[in-house]
PyMOL CGO cylinders between C-alpha atoms (Angstrom):
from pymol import cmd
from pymol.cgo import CYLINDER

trace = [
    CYLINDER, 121.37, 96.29, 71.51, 121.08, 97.89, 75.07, 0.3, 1, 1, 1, 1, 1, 1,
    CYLINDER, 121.08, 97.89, 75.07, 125.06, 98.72, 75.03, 0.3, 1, 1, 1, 1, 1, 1,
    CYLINDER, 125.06, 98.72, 75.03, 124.31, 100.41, 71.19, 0.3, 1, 1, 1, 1, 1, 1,
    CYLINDER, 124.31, 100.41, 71.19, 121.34, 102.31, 73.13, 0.3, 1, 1, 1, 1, 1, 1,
    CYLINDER, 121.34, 102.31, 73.13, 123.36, 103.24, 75.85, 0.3, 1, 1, 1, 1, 1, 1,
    CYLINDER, 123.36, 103.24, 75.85, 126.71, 104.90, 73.41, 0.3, 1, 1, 1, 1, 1, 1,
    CYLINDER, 126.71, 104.90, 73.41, 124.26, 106.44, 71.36, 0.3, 1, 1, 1, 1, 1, 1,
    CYLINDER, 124.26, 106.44, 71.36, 122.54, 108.22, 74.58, 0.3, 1, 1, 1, 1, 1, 1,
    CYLINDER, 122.54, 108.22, 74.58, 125.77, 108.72, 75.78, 0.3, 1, 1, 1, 1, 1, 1,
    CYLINDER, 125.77, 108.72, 75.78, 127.40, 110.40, 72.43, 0.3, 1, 1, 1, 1, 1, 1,
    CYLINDER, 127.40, 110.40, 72.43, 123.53, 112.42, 72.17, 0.3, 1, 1, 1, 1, 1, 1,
    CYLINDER, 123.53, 112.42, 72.17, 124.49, 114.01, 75.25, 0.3, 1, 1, 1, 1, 1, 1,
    CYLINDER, 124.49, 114.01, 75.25, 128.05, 114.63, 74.44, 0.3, 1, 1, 1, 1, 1, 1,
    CYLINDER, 128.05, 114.63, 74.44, 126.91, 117.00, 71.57, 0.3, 1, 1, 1, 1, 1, 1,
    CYLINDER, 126.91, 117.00, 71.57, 123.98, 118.07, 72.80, 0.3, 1, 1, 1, 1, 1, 1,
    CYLINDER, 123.98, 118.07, 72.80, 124.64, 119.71, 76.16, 0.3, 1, 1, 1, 1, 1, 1,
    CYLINDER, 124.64, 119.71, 76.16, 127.37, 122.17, 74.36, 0.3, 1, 1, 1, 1, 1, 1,
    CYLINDER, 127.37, 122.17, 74.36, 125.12, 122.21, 70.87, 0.3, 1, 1, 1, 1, 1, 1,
    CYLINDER, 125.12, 122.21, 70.87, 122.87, 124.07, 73.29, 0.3, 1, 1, 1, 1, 1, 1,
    CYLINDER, 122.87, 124.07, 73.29, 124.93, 125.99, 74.85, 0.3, 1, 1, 1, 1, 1, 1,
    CYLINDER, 124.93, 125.99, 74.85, 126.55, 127.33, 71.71, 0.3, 1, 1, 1, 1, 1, 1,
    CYLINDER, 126.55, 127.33, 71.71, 123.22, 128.22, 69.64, 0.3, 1, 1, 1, 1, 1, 1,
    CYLINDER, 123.22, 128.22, 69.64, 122.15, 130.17, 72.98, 0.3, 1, 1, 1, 1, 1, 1,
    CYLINDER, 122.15, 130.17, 72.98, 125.17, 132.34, 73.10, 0.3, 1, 1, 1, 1, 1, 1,
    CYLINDER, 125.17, 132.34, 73.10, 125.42, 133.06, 69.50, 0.3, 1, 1, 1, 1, 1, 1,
    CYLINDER, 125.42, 133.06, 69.50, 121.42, 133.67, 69.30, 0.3, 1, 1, 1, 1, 1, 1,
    CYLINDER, 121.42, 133.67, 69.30, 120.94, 135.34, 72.65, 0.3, 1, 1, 1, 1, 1, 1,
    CYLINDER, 120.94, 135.34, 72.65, 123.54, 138.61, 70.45, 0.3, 1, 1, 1, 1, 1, 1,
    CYLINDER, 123.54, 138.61, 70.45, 120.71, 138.84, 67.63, 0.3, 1, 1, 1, 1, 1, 1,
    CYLINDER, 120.71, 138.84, 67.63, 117.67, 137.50, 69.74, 0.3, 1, 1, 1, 1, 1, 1,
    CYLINDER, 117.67, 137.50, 69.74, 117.56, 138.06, 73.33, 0.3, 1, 1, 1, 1, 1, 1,
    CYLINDER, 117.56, 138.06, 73.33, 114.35, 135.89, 74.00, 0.3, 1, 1, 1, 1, 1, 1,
    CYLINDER, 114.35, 135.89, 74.00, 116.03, 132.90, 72.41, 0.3, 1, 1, 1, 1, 1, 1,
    CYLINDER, 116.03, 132.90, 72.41, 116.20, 130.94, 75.61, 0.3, 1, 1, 1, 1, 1, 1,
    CYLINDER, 116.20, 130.94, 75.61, 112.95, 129.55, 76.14, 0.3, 1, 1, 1, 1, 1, 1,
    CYLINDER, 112.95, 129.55, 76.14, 112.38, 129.25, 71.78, 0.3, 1, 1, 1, 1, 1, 1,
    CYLINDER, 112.38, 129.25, 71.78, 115.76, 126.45, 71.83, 0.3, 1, 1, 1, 1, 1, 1,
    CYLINDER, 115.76, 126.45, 71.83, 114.31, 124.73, 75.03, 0.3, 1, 1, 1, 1, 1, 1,
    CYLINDER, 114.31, 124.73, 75.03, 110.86, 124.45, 73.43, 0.3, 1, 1, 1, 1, 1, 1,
    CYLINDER, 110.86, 124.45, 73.43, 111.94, 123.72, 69.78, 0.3, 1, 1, 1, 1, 1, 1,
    CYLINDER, 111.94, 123.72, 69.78, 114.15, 120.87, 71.00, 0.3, 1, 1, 1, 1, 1, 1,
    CYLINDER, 114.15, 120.87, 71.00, 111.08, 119.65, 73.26, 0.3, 1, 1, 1, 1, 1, 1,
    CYLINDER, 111.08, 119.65, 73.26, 108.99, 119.74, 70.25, 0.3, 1, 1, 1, 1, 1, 1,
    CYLINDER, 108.99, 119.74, 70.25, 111.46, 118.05, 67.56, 0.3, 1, 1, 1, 1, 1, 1,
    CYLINDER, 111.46, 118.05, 67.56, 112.84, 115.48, 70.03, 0.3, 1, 1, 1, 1, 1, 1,
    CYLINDER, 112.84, 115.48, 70.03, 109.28, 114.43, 70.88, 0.3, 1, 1, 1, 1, 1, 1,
    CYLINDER, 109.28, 114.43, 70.88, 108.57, 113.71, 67.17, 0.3, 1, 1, 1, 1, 1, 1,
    CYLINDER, 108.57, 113.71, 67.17, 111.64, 112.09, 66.37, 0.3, 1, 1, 1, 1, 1, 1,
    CYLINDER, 111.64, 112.09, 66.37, 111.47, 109.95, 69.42, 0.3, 1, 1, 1, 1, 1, 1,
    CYLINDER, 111.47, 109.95, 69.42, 108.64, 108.75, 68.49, 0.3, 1, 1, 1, 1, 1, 1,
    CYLINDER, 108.64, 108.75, 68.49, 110.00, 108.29, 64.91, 0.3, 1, 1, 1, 1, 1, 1,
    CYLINDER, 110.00, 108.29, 64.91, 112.23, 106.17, 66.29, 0.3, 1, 1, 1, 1, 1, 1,
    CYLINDER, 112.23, 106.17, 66.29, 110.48, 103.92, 68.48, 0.3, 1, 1, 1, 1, 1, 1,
    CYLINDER, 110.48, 103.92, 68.48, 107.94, 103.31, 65.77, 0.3, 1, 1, 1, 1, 1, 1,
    CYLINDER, 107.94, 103.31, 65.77, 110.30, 102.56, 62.97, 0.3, 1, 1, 1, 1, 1, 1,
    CYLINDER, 110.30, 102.56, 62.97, 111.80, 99.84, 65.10, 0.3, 1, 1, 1, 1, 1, 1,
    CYLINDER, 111.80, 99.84, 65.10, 109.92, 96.87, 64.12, 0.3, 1, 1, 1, 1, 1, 1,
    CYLINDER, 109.92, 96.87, 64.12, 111.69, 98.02, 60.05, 0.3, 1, 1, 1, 1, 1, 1,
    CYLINDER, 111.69, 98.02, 60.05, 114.35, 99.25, 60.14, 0.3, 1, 1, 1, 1, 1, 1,
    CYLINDER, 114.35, 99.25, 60.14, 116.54, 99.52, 63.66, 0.3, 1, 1, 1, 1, 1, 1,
    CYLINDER, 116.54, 99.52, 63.66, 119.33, 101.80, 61.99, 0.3, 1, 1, 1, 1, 1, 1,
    CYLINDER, 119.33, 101.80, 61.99, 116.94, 104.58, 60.78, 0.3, 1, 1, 1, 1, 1, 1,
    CYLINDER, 116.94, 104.58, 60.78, 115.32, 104.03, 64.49, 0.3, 1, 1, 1, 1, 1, 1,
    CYLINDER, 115.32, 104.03, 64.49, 119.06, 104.45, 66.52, 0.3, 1, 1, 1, 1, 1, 1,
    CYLINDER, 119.06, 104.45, 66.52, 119.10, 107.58, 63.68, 0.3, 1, 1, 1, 1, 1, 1,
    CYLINDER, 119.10, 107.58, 63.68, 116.46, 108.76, 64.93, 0.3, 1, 1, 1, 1, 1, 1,
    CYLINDER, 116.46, 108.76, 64.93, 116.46, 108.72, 68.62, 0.3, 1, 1, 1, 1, 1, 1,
    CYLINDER, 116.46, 108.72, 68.62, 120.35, 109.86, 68.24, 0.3, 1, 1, 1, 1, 1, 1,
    CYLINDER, 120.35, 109.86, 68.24, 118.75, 113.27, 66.93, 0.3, 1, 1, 1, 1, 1, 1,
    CYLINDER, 118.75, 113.27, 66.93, 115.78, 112.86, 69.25, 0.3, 1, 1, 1, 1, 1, 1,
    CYLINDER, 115.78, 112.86, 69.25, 118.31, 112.83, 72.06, 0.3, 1, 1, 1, 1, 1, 1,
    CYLINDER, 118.31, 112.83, 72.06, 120.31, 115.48, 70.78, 0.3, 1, 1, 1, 1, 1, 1,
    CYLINDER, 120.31, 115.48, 70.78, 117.29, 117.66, 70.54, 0.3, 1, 1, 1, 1, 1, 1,
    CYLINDER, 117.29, 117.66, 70.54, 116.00, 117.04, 73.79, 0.3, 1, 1, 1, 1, 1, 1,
    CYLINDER, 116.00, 117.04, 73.79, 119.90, 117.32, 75.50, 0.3, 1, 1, 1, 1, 1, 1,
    CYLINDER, 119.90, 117.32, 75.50, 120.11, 121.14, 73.85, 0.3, 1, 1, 1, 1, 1, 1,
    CYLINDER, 120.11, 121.14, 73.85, 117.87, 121.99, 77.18, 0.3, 1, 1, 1, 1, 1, 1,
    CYLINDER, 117.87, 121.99, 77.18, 120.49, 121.13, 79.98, 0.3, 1, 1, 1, 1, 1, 1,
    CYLINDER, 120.49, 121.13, 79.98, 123.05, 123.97, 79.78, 0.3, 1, 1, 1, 1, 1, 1,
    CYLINDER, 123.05, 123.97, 79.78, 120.26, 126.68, 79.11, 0.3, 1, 1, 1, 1, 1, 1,
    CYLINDER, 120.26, 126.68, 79.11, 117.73, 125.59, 81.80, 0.3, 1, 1, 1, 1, 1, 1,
    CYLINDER, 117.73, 125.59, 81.80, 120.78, 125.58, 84.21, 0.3, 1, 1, 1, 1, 1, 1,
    CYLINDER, 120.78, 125.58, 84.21, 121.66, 129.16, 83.46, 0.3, 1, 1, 1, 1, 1, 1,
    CYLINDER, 121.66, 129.16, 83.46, 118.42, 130.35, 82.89, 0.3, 1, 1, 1, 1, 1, 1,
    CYLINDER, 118.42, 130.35, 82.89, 117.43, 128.97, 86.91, 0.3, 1, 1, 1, 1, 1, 1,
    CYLINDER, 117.43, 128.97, 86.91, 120.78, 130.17, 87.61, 0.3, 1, 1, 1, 1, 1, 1,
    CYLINDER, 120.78, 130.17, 87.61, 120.14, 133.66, 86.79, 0.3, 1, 1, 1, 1, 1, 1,
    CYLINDER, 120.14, 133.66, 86.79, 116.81, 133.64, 88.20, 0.3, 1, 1, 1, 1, 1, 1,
    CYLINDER, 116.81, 133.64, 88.20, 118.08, 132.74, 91.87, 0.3, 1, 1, 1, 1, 1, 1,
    CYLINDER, 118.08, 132.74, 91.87, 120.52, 135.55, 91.13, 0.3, 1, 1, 1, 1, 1, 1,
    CYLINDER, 120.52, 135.55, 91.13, 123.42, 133.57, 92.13, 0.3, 1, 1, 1, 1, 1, 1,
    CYLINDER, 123.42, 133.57, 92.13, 127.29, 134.80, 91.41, 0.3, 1, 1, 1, 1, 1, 1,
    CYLINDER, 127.29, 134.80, 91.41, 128.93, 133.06, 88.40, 0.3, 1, 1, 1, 1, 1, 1,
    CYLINDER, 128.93, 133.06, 88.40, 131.56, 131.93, 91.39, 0.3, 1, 1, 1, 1, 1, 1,
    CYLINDER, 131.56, 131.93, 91.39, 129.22, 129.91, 92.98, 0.3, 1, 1, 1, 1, 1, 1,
    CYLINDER, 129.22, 129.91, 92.98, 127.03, 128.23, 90.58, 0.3, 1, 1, 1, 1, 1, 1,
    CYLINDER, 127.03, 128.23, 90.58, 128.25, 124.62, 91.32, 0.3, 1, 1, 1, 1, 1, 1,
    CYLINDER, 128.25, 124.62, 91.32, 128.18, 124.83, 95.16, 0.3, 1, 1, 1, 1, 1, 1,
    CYLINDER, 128.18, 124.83, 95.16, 125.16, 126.37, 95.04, 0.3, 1, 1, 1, 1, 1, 1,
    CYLINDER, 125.16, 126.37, 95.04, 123.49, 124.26, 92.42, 0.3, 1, 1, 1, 1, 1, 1,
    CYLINDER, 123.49, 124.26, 92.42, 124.86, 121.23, 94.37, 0.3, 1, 1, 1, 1, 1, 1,
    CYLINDER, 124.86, 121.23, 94.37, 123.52, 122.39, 97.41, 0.3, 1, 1, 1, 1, 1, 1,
    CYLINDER, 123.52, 122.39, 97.41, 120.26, 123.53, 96.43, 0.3, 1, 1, 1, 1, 1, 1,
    CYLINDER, 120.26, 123.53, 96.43, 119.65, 120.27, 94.52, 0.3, 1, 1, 1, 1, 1, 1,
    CYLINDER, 119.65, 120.27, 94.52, 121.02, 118.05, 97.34, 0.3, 1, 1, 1, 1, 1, 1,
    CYLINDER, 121.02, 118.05, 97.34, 118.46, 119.81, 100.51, 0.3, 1, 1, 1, 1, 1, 1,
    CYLINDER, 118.46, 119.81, 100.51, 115.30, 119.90, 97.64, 0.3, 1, 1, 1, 1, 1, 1,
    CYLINDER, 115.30, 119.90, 97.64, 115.80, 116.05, 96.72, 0.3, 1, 1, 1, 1, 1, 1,
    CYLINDER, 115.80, 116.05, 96.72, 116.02, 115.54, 101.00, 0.3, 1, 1, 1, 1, 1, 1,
    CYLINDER, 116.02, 115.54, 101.00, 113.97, 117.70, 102.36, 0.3, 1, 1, 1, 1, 1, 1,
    CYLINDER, 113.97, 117.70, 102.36, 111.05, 116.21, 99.62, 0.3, 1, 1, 1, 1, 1, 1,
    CYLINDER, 111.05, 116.21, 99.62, 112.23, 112.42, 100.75, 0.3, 1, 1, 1, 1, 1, 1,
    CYLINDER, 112.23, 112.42, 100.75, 111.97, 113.12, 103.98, 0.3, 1, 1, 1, 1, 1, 1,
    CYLINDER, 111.97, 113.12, 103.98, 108.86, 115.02, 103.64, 0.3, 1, 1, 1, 1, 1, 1,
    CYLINDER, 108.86, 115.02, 103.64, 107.32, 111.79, 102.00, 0.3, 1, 1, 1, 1, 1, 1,
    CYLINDER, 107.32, 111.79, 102.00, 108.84, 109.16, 103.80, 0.3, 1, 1, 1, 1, 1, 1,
    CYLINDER, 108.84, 109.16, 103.80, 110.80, 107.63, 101.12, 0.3, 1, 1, 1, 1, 1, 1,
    CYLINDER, 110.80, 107.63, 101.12, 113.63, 106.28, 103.60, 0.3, 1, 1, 1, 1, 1, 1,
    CYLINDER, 113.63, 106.28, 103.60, 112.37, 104.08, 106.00, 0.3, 1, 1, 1, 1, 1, 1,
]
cmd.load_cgo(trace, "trace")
């Protein structure tokens, strides 16, 4: 069951991540606030069908890998837009978004563990 879990999580992401970023290009033409409405729709649908899922488990285990495979999708449709909406916000060139994403990830994560003495 755990390697099922771990294809379907895997596939979820697979067409989430561009499911997201397609629905914000093509919306963002008509609707230029549609940003934030995707991330928090898919928040709000992948909650319920997660929950969906891991309830209907004890039934019916298809209907519950159904159901967290949507739940996952939803809730994957918020990687590619939260990355370019902090992207934009730090007003970083389109040349340097994985250097600088990489970099500015990589001193947070060690400036906080060192800050909290995570590393002995």
């Amino acid at each position: 069951m755990a390697l099922v879990f771990g294809f379907i999580t895997m596939l979820s992401g697979i067409v989430g991540v561009p499911l997201g970023s397609i629905l914000s290009t093509k919306l963002k033409q008509k609707y230029p606030r549609a940003d934030p409405l995707i991330c928090a729709s898919g928040l709000i649908l992948s909650a319920a069908l997660l929950g969906a899922g891991m309830y209907s488990a004890n039934w019916n285990i298809y209907f519950a890998f159904l159901m967290l495979f949507v739940g996952e999708v939803a809730l994957n449709l918020n990687w590619s837009i939260v990355a370019d909406i902090l992207l934009v916000s730090f007003r970083i060139e389109p040349s340097t978004y994985l250097p600088a994403s990489s970099s500015s990830s990589v001193s947070r994560f060690l400036s906080t563990s060192l800050s909290t003495g995570l590393y002995y």
